[in-house]
C-alpha positions in Angstrom: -6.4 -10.6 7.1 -10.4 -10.0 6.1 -11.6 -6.2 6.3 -14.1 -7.1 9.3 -10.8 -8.6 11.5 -9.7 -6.2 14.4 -6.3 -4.3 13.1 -7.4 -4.2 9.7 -7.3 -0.8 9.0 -4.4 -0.3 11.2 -2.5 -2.9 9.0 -3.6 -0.8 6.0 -2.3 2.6 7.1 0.9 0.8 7.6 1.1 -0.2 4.3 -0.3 2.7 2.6 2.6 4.2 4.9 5.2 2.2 3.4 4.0 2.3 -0.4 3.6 5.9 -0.1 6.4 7.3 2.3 3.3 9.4 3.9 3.3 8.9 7.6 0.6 6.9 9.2 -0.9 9.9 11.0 -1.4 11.7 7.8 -2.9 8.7 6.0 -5.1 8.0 9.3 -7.1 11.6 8.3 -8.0 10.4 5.2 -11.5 9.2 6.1 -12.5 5.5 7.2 -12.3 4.3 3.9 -9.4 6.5 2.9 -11.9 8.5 1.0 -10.5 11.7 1.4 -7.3 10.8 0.3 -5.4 12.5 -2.6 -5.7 11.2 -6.2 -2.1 11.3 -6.5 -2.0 8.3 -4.2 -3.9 6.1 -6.7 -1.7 6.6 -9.1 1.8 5.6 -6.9 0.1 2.3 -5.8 -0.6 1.1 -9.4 2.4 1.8 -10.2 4.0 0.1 -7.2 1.7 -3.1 -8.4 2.8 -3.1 -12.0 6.6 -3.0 -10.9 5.7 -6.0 -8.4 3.8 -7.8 -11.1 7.3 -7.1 -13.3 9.4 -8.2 -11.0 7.2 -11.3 -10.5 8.1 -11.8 -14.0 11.5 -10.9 -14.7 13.2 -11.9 -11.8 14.0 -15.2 -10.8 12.2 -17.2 -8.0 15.5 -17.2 -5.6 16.4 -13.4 -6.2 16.4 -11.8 -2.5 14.2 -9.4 -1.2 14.2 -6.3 -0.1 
């Protein structure tokens, strides 16, 4: 999905929702461009990408998924 599609946002809440365990409505006051949202944030999503990028390594092609 490209940022000027309809639902784009909406489909980024949700999964700043799910990365974060933060509810949607909390992460929908954090500005238009999520500019008001707390550093802390930053800092769970890289290292939710850097354990994806490991397990992209590490585990096999077959392994499920959660």
């Amino acid at each position: 999905m490209s940022p000027d599609e309809r639902g784009y946002r909406k489909a980024c809440v949700i999964a700043l929702a799910e990365a974060t365990g933060l509810s949607e409505r909390t992460i929908g006051n954090w500005g238009t461009n999520f500019e008001k949202r707390p550093n802390y944030v930053a800092h769970i999503l890289r290292m939710a990408d850097k354990l994806n990028q490991i397990k992209k390594i590490v585990l096999p092609p077959d392994f499920p998924q959660e």
